[in-house]
MIZAPA-613686 format. One line per field, with one value per atom (N, C-alpha, C): residue in one letter; atom name; x, y, z. Coordinates in Angstrom, 2 decimals, m for minus. Example, Ala and Ser with C-alpha at 12.3 -4.5 7.8 and 13.67 -1.06 7.14 Angstrom:
! MIZAPA-613686
resn <- (A|A|A|S|S|S)
name <- (N|CA|C|N|CA|C)
c1 <- (13.19|12.30|13.20|12.85|13.67|12.90)
c2 <- (m5.69|m4.50|m3.30|m2.25|m1.06|0.03)
c3 <- (7.80|7.80|7.80|7.08|7.14|7.87)
! end
This chain:
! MIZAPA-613686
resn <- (X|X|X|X|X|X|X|X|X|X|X|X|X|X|X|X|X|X|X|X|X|X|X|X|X|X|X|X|X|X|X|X|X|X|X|X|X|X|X|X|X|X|X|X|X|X|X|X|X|X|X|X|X|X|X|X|X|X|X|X|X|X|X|X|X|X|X|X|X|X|X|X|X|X|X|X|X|X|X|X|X|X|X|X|X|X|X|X|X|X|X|X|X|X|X|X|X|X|X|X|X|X|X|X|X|X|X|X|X|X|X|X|X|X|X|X|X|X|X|X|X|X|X|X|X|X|X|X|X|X|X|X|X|X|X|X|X|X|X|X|X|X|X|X|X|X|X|X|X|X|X|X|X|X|X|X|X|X|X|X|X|X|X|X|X|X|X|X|X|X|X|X|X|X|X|X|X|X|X|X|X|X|X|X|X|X|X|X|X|X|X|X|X|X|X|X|X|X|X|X|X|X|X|X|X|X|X|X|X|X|X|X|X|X|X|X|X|X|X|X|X|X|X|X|X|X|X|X|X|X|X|X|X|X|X|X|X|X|X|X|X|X|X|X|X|X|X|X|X|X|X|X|X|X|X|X|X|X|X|X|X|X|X|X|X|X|X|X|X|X|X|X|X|X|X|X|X|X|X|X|X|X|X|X|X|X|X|X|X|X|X|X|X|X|X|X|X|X|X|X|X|X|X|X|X|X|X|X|X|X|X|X|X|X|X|X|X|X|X|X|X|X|X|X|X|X|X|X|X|X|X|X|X|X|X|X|X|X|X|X|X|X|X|X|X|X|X|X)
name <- (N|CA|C|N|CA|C|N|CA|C|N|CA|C|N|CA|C|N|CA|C|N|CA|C|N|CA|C|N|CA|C|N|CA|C|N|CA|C|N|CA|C|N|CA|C|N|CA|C|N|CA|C|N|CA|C|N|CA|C|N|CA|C|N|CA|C|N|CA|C|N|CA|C|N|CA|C|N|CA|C|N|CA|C|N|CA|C|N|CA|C|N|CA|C|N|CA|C|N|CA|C|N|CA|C|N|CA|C|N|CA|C|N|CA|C|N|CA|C|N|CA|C|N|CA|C|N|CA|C|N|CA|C|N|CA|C|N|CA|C|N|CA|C|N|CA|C|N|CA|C|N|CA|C|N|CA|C|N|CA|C|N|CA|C|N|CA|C|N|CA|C|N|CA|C|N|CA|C|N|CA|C|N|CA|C|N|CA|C|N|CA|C|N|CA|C|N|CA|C|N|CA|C|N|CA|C|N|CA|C|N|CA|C|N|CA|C|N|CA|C|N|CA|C|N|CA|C|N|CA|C|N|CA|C|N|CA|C|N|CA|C|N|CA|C|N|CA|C|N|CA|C|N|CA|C|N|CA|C|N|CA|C|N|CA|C|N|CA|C|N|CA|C|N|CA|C|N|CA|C|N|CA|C|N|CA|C|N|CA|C|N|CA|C|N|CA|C|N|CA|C|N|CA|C|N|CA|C|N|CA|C|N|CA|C|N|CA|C|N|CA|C|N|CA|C|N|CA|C|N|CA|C|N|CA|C|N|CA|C|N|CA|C|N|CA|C|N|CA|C|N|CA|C|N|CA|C|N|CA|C|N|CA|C|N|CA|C|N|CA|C|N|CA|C|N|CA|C|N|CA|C|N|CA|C|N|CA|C|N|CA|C|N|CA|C|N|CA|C|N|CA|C|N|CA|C)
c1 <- (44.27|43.08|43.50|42.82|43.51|42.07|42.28|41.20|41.37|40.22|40.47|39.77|41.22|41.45|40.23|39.92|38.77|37.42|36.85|35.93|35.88|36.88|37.50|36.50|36.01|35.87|36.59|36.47|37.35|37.07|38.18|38.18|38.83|39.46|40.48|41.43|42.06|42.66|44.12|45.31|46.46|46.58|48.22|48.90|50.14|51.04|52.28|52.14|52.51|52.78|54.30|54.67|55.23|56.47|57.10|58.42|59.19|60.73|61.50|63.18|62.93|64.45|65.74|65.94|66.72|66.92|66.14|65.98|65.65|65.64|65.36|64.23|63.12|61.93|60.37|59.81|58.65|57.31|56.24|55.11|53.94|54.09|52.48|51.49|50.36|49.23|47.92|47.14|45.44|45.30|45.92|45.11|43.74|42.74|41.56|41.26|40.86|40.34|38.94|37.47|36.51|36.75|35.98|35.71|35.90|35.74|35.41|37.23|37.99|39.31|39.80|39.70|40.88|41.04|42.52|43.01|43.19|43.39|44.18|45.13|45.54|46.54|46.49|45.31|45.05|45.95|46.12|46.78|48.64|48.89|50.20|51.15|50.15|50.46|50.93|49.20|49.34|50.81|50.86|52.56|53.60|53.13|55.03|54.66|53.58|54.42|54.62|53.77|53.98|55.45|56.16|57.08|58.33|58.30|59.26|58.76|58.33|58.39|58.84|58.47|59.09|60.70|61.52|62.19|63.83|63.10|63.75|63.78|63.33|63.72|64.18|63.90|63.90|64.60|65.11|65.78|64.90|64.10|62.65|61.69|60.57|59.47|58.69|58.33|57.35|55.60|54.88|53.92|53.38|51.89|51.71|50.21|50.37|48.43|48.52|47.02|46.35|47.11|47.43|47.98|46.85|45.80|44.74|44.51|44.93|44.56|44.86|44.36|45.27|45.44|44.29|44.09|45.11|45.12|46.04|47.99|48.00|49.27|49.95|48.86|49.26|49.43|48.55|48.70|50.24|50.76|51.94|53.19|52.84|54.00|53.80|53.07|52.68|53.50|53.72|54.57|56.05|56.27|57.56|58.15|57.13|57.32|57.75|58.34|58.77|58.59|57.86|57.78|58.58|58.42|59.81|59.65|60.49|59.60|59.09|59.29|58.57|57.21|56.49|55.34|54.77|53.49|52.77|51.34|51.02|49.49|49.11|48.16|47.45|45.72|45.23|43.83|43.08|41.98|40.71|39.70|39.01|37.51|37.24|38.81|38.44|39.12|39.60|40.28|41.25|42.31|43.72|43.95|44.59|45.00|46.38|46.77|48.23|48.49|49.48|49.76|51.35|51.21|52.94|53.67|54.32|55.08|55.81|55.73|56.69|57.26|57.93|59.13|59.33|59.92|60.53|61.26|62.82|63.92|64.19|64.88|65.51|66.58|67.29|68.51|67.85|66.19|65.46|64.98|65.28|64.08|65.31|66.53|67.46|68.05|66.75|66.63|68.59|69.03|70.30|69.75|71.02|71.08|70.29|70.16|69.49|70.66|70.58|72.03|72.05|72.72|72.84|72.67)
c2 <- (39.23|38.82|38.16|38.56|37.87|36.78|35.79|34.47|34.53|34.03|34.01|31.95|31.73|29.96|28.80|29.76|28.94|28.84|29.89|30.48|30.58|30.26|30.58|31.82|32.82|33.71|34.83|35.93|36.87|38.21|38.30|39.19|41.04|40.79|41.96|41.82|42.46|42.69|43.83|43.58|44.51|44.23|45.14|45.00|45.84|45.34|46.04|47.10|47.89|49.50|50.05|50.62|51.74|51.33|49.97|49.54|50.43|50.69|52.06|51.13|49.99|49.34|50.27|51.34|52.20|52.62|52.75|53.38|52.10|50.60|49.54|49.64|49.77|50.13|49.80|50.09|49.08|49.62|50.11|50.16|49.51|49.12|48.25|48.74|48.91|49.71|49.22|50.20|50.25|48.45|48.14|47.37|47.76|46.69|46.92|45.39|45.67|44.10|44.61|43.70|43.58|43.78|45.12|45.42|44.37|43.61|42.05|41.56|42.14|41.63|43.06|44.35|45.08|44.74|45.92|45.61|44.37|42.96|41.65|41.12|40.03|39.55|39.58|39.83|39.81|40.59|41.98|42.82|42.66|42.54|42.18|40.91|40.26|38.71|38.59|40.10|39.76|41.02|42.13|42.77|42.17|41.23|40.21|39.59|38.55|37.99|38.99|39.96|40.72|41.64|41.70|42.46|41.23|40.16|39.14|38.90|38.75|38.74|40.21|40.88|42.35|42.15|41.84|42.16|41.05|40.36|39.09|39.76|41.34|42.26|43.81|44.12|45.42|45.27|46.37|46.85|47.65|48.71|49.13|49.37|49.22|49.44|50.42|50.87|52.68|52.39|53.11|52.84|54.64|54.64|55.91|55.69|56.78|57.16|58.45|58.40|60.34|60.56|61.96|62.38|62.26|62.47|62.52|61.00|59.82|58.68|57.74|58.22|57.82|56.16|55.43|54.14|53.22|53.88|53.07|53.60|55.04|55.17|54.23|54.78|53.83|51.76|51.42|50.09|49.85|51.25|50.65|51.05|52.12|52.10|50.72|49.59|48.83|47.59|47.72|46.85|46.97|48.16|48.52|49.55|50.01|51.15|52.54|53.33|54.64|55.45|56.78|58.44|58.28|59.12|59.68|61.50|61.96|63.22|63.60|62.71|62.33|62.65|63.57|63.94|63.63|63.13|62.98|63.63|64.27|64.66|64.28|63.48|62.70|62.89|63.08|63.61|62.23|62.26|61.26|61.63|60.70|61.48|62.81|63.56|64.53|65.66|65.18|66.37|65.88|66.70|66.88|66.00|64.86|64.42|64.43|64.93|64.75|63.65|62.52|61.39|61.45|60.92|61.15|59.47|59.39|57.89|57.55|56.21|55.39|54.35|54.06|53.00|51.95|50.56|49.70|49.35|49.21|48.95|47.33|46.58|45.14|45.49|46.09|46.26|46.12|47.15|47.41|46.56|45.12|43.47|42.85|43.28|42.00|40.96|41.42|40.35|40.71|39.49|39.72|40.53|41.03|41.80|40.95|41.81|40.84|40.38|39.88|39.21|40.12|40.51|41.51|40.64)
c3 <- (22.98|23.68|25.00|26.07|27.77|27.53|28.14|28.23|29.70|30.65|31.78|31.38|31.69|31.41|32.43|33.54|34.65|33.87|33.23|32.92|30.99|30.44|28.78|28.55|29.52|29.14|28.22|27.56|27.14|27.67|28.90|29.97|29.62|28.23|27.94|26.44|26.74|25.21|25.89|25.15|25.05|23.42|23.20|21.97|22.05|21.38|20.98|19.88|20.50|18.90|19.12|18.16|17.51|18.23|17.34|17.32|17.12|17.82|17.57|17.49|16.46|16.35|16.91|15.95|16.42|17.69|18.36|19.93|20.69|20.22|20.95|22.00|21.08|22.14|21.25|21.95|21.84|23.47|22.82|23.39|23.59|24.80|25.36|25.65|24.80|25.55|24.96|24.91|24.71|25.58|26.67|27.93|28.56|28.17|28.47|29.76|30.55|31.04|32.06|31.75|32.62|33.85|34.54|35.49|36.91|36.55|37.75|37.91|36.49|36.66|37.07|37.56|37.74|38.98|39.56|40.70|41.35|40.53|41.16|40.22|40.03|39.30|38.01|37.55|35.80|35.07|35.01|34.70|34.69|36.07|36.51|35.36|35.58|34.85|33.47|32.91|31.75|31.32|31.67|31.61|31.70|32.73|32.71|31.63|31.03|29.89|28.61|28.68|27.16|27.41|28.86|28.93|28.43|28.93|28.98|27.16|26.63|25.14|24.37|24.96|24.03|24.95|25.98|26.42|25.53|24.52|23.83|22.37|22.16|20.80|21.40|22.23|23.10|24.00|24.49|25.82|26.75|25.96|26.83|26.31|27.52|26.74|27.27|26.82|26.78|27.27|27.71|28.04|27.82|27.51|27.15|28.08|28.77|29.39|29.94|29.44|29.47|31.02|31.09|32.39|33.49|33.10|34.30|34.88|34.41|34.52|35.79|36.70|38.22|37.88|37.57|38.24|37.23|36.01|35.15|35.43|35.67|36.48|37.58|38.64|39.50|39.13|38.44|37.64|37.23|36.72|35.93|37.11|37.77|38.98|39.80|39.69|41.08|40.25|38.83|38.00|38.05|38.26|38.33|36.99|36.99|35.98|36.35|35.66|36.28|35.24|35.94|34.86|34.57|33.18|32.80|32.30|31.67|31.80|30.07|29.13|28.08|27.58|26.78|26.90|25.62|25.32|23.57|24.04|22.55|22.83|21.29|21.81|21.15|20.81|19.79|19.33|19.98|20.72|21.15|20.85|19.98|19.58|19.56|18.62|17.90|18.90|20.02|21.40|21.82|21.68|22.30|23.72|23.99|25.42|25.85|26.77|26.92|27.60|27.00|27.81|28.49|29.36|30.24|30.16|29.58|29.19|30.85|30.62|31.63|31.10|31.40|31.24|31.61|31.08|32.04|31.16|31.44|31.09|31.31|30.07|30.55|31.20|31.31|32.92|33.94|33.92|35.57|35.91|35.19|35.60|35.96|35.25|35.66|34.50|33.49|32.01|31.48|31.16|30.06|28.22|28.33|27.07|26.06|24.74|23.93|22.93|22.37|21.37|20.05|19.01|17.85|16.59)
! end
């Protein structure tokens, strides 16, 4: 749940899925936040801390959205995320979507290794 702390409104919602120990990875998605919060710091803010907490069990983390999805693409390139050429198709209310994964690596932030 994102709280917008001025207002203790409840502006949005993320979550972590589909831990991959083996492959040291870990996906952030289904990010939702009120219209009034896209395109400013809300979003940004709330990725760095959920990245800096997955980045203290993980080495990367995966991000999945429908290919057609400009505004949330671009969202995650403006974080510092990068395509990769990774593809899932995933059933939505019953119809096929193809999503194109991106990435952000703890090497690509700078973060130290995680300990074994």
């Amino acid at each position: 749940m994102i709280v917008d702390r001025a207002t203790q409104q409840i502006i949005g919602s993320s979550r972590y899925f589909g831990f991959q120990p083996e492959a040291s990875e870990l996906e952030i998605g289904w990010t939702f936040l009120a219209r009034d919060y896209w395109g400013g710091r809300y979003n940004a803010e709330l990725k760095r801390l959920m990245l800096e907490h997955a980045f203290r069990f993980v080495d990367r983390v995966i991000f999945l959205v429908g290919e057609d999805n400009v505004r949330s693409r671009r969202a995650l390139e403006k974080i510092g995320a990068t395509l990769t050429d990774r593809r899932v198709r995933r059933d939505l209310r019953g119809a096929p979507v193809e999503h194109v994964i991106y990435e952000i690596s703890k090497a690509s932030l700078g973060q130290p290794a995680r300990s074994a």
